[in-house]
N, C-alpha and C positions, 0 to 999 in steps of 0.2 A: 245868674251866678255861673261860673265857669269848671266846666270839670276839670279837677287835679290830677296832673300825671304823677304820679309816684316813682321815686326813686329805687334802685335795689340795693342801694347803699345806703338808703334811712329807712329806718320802721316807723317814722314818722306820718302821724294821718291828720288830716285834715279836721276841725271842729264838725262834729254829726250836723250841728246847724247850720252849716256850709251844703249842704245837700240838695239836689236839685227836688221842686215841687214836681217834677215830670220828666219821667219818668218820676215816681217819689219813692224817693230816700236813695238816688242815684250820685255818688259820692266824688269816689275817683276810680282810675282803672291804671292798670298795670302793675310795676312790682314783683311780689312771687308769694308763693304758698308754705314758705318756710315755717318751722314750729314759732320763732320768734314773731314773726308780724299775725300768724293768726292768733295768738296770743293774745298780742296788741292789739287787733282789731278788736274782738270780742270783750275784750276789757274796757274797749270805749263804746258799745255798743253798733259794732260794725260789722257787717258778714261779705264774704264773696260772694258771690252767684254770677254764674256767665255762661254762656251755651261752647262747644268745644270747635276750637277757632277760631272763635274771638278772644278778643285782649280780657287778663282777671280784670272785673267789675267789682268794686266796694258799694256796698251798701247799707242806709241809717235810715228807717222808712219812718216816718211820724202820718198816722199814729203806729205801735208798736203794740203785735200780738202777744199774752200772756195767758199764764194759765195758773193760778195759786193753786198747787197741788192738795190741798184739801179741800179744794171747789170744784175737783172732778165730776161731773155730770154724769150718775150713772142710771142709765135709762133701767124702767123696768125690765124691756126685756133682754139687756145688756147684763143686769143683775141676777135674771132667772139661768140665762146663759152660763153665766161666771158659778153658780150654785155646782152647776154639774160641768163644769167644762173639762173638755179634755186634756187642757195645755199642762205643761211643767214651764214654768218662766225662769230663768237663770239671767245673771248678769257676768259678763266680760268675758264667756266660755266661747264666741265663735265673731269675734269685731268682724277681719273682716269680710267673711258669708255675711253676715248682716250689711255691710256700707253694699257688698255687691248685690245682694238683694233689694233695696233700696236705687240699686242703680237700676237694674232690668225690668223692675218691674212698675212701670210709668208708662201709659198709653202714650200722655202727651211727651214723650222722650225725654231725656234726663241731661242734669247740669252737674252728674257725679261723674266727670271721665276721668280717666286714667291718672292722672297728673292729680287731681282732686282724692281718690282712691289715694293714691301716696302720700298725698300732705296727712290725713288721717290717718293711715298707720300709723306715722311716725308720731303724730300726738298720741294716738292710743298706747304706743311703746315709751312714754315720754311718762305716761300718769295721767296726761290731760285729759285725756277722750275718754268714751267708753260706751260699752252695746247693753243691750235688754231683749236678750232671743227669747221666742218661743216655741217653745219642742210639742211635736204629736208626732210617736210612737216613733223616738228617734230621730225626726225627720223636723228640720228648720221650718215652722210653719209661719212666721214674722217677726218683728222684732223691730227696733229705732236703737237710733246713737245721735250721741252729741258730748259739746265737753262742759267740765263741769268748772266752776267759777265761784268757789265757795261754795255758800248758801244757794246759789242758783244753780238752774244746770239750762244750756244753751241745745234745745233741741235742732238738731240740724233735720234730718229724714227720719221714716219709716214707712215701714211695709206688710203687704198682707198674703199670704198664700191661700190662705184658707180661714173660713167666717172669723169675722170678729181677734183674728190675731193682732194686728197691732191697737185696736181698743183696747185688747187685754196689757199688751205690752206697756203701755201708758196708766193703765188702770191699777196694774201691780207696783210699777214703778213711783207712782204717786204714794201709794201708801209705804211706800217702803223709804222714799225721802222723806216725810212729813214725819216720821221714825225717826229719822235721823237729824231732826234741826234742818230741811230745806226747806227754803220758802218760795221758789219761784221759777217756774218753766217757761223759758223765753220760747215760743215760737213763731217768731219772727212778723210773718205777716197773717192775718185769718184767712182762713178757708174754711167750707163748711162742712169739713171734717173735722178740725180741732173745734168752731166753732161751738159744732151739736156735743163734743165734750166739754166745755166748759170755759175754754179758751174767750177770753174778750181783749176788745181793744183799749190802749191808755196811751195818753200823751206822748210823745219818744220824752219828751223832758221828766215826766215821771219816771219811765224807766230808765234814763240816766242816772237820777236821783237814787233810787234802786242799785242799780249798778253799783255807785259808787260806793255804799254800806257793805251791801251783801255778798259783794264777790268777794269781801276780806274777811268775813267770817266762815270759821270752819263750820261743816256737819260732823256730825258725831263721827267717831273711830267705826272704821268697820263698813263705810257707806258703800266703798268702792271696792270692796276685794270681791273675787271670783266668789260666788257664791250660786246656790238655787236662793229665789225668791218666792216663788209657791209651787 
């Protein structure tokens, strides 16, 4: 199959099953990072990723990481941890110090540059985005962001500064969608990070399937507003 150039005068994307097997789930490249085509992307099960310098990369990987937020995996001693933890978790209080934290702190270097950093403001100022920090004693200890799509919410990163912060961030976050009528955390590809949380792999056709339900159904009132969550 042949990669698609994209236009910047269509938000028009190519069918996810057009996607190369190799690289997998390698889609099309160029375009831009405007609130409208990432919109569109993620609405068809599509994401960016590209290293800084090269042309925007689209991307549809089959199979396709999830995580049913009431299937959070919580180890015992993630749970003994969380008993006495020291965090305060809040949502939408610091976007984005979390996407920059997310960006710095990656040994193997990062695919959040500057240009990436802006498209997500301006979703987060849009309604679309949104963060889940976690505070010790004042101080940003981790935290993730992604946008949300109805009933789903599309984990893009997260981060850790200190033990078990973004566990916790994902840990609070699950219980407080599942609260609110979400069903479903896309995290795009596994790794054995979300894996040891709970996250498994499914068909990309299943998750289309998904998609195409849940993104139109609301979560309860209240899910997104600035608040503390524990």
């Amino acid at each position: 199959m042949r990669l698609v150039q994209l236009s910047r005068e269509s938000l028009h994307f190519p069918p996810p099953e057009m996607a190369l097997r190799e690289p997998n789930g390698l889609l099309a490249m160029g375009g831009d990072l405007s609130p409208a085509r990432l919109l569109s992307a993620y609405q068809h099960g599509i994401f960016p990723w590209f290293s800084a310098g090269d042309p925007i990369l689209w991307w549809s990987p089959d199979p396709r990481a999830v995580l049913l937020p009431d299937a959070f995996h919580l180890s015992r001693s993630m749970a003994r941890f969380h008993r006495r933890s020291p965090y305060r978790v809040t949502m939408n209080q610091a976007f984005f110090d979390v996407v920059e934290g997310c960006a710095t702190h990656r040994q193997e270097g990062t695919w959040i540059t500057f240009e990436v950093k802006r498209a997500w403001q301006r979703l987060y100022e849009l309604g679309h985005a949104h963060s889940i920090e976690v505070w010790q004693d004042g101080e940003l200890a981790g935290g993730m962001y992604g946008m949300a799509l109805g009933q789903i919410f599309c984990g893009e990163s997260m981060f850790s500064r200190r033990e078990n912060a973004s566990k916790t961030a994902l840990w609070v976050f699950c219980q407080h969608f599942v609260q609110h009528q979400g069903k479903l955390v896309d995290c795009q590809v596994l790794n054995p990070h979300t894996a040891s949380l709970g996250a498994v792999e499914i068909p990309r056709v299943d998750y289309l399937q998904s998609l195409q339900t849940l993104a139109w159904q609301p979560v309860s009132a209240g899910c997104w507003r600035t608040q503390t969550l524990f």
